[in-house]
C-alpha positions in Angstrom: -9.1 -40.9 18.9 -8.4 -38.2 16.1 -11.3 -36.0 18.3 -9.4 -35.6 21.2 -6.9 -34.4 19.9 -9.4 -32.0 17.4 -11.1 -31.0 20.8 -7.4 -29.5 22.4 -7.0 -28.0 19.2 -9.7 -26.1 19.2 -9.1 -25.3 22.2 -6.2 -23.3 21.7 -7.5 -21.9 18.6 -10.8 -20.7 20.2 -9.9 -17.1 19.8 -8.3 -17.4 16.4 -11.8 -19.4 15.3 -14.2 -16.4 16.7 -12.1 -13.5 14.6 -12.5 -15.8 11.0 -14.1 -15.4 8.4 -13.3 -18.3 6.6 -11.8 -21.4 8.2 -10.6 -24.7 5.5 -9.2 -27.5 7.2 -7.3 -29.8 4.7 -6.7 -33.0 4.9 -10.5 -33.5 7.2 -10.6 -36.7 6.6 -14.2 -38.3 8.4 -14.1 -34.8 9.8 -12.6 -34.9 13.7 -11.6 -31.5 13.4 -15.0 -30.1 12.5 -16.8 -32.7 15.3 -14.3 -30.8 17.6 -15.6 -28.1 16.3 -19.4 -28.7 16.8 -18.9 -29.6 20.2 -17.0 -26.1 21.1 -19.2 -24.2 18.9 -22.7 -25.8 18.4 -24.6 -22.9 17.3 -21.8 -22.2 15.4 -20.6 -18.6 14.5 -22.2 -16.1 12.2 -21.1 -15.2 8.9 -18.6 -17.7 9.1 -17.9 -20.3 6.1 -16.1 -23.4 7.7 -14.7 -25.8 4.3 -13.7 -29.1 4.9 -11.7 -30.5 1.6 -10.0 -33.9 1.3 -8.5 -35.7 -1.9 -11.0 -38.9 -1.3 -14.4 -38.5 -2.0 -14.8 -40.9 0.3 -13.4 -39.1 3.2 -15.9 -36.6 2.4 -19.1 -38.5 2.1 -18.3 -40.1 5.2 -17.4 -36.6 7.4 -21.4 -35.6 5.5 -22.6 -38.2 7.8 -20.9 -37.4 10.9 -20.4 -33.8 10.6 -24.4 -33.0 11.7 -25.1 -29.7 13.7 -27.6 -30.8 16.5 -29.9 -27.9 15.2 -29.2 -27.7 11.4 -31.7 -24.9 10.8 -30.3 -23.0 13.4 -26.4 -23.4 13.1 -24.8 -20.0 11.8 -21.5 -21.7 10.1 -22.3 -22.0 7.2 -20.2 -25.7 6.6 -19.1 -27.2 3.2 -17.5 -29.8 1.8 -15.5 -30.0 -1.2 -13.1 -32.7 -3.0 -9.3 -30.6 -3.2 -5.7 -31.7 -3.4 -4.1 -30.2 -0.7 -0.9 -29.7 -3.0 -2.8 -27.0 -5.2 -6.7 -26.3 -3.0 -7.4 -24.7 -6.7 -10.8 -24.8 -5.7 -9.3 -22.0 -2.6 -8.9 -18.6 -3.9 -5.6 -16.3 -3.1 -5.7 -14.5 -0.3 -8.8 -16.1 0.9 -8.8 -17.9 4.3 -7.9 -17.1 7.5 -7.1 -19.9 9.4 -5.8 -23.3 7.6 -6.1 -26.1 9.8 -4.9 -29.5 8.8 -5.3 -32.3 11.9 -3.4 -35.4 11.0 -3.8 -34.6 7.1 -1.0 -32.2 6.1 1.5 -34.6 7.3 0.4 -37.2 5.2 0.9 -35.4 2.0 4.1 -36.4 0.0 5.1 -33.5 -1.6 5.4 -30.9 1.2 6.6 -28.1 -0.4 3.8 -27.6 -2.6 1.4 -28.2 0.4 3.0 -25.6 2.2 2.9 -23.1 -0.7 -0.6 -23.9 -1.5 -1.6 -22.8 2.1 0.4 -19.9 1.9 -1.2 -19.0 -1.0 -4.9 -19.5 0.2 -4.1 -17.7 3.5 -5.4 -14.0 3.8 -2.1 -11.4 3.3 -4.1 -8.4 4.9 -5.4 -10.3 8.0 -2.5 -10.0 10.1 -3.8 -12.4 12.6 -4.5 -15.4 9.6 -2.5 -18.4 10.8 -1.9 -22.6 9.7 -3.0 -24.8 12.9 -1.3 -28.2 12.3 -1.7 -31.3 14.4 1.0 -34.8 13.5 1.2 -38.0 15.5 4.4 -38.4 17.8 6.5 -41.8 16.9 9.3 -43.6 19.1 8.2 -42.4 22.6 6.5 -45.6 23.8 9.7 -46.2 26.2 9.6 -43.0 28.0 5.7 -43.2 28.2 6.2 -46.6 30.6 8.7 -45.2 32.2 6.0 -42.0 33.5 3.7 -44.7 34.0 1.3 -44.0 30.9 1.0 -47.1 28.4 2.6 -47.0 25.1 2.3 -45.2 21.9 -0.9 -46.4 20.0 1.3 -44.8 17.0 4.0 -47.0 17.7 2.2 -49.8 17.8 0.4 -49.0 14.8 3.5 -48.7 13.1 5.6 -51.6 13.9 3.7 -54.3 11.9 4.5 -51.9 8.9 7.9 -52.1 9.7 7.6 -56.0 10.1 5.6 -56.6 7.2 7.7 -53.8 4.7 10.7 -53.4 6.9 13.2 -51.5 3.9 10.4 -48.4 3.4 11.1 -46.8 6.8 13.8 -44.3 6.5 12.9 -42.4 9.5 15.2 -39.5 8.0 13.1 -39.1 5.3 9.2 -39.7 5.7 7.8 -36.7 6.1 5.2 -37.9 8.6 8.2 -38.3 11.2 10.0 -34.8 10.5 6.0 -33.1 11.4 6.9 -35.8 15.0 8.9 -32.9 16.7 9.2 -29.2 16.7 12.7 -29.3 15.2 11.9 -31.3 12.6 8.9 -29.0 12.2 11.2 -26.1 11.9 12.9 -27.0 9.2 9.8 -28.2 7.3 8.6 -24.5 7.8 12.1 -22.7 7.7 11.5 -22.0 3.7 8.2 -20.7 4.1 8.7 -18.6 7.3 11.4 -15.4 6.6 9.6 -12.9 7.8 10.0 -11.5 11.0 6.3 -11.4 11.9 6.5 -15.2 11.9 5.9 -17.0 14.8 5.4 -21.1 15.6 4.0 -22.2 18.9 4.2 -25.7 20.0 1.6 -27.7 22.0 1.7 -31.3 23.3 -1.3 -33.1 23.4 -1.5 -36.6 25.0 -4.8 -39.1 25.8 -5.0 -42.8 27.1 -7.4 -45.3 26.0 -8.0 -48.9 26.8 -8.0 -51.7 23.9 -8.3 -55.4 23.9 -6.1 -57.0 21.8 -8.2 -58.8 19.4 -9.9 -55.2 18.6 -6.5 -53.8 18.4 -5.9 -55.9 15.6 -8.6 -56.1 14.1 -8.6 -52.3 13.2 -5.1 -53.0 11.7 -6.7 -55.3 9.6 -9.4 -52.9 8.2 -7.1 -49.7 8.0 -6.0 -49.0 4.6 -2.7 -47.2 6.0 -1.8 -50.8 7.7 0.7 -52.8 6.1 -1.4 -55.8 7.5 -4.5 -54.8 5.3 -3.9 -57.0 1.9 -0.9 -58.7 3.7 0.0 -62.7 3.2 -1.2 -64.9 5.9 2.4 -65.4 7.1 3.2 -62.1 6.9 -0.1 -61.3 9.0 1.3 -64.1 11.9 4.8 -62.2 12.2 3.4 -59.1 12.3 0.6 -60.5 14.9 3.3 -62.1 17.5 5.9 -58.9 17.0 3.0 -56.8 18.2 2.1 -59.1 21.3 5.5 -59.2 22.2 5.7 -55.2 22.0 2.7 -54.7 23.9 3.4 -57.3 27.3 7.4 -56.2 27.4 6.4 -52.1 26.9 4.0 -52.7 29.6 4.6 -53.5 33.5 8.0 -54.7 32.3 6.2 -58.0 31.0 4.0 -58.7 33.7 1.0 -57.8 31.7 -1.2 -60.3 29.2 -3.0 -59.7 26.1 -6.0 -60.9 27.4 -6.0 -58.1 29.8 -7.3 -54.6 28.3 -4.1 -52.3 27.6 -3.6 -48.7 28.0 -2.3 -47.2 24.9 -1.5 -43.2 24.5 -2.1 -41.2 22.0 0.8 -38.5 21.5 0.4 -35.7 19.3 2.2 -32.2 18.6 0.3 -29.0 17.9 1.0 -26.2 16.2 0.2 -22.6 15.6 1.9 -20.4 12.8 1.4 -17.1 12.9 2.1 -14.6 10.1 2.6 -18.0 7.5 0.9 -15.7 4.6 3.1 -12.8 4.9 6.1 -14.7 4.7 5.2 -16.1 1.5 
């Protein structure tokens, strides 16, 4: 799913991709950006250094597997992968990079202010044109998806057995992974780091359908480590099953859907493009 959403980012930062040097995505998790990537780009482009860094060395082993040129003798990025926290990249030289990009990773970071800085201080002063690509998950929007005619949020969905299973750690005011959900609350995120005039933040929705069955719906709640249902109690498990059922037939065809029909869940994300984030450092 993360793909699709890598493939419209790359979209929009085709131009921005051709004129760096160096590219680091933080955050790259399995590595959807850099699959994204591949299939924009599959003989890649010369003399450019593409570095994918994540926290978990896991995360990284596993985007070594998937992250395979088609022609790896003739690819002309030159790709690497390397274990950073995103809160210092101290691996990243100053002044170094010249696009960040961070798909569904950035947002995940607790301490944000440090993240930002870090980036900041990894981008490249002298290349006017350097600029942070960001890409968060959407929350809350699976009402006026069914009322366009889409199915509802897969985030939504994802989220609500968390609030079942934990339901006092959701401040929606405060997790930073809902104020990356809009372009006001990315805003004031950025409004510290982004004084100078040269500035600028554009804002791109990106939106895809897909078709689950319930049982495998679930079933990838149970083996997701950011699931509140992964380690849960059987009873907890139950309630958060049947809370989810009853979210998915009443969101859907008013309730005149069954879980033992496929269901059309979306995929809502928010892109973003900030030019000029070194310089206003």
């Amino acid at each position: 799913l993360t793909e699709l959403h890598g493939a419209d980012l790359v979209s929009i930062l085709k131009q921005d991709i051709l004129n760096a040097k160096t590219i680091l995505d933080v955050g790259c998790g399995t590595g959807a950006f850099a699959k994204a990537y591949l299939q924009q780009f599959p003989k890649g482009v010369p003399g450019q250094t593409l570095i994918l860094t994540d926290l978990s060395l896991g995360m990284l082993e596993k985007a070594k597997e998937t992250v395979q040129p088609k022609n790896p003798g003739g690819f002309l990025t030159k790709l690497v992968f390397q274990q950073e926290d995103g809160t210092k990249l101290e691996g990243i030289p100053d002044d170094s990079v010249d696009l960040v990009v961070s798909l569904f990773g950035v947002f995940l970071i607790p301490d944000q202010e440090a993240t930002l800085k870090a980036i900041q201080r990894v981008l490249n002063k002298k290349n006017k044109n350097s600029a942070f690509a960001n890409g968060s998950w959407r929350f809350g929007i699976s009402e006026d998806l069914v009322r366009r005619g889409f199915g509802v949020s897969l985030q939504d969905a994802f989220e609500l057995p968390n609030k079942v299973i934990h339901p006092n750690n959701h401040d929606d005011d405060t997790m930073s992974i809902k104020k990356w959900a809009s372009p006001e609350g990315i805003r004031a995120l950025l409004s510290g780091h982004t004084g100078s005039s040269s500035c600028s933040i554009e804002f791109y929705p990106s939106m895809h359908t897909t078709v689950w069955e319930f049982e495998n719906l679930w079933n990838m709640l149970q083996s997701n480590p950011m699931s509140a249902v992964q380690g849960a109690s059987e009873a907890d498990a139950a309630r958060a099953r049947q809370e989810l059922g009853k979210f998915l037939v009443t969101s859907k065809d008013h309730g005149t859907s069954s879980l033992n029909k496929p269901l059309m869940l979306s995929t809502a994300s928010i892109l973003c493009v900030v030019k000029g984030f070194a310089a206003a450092e």
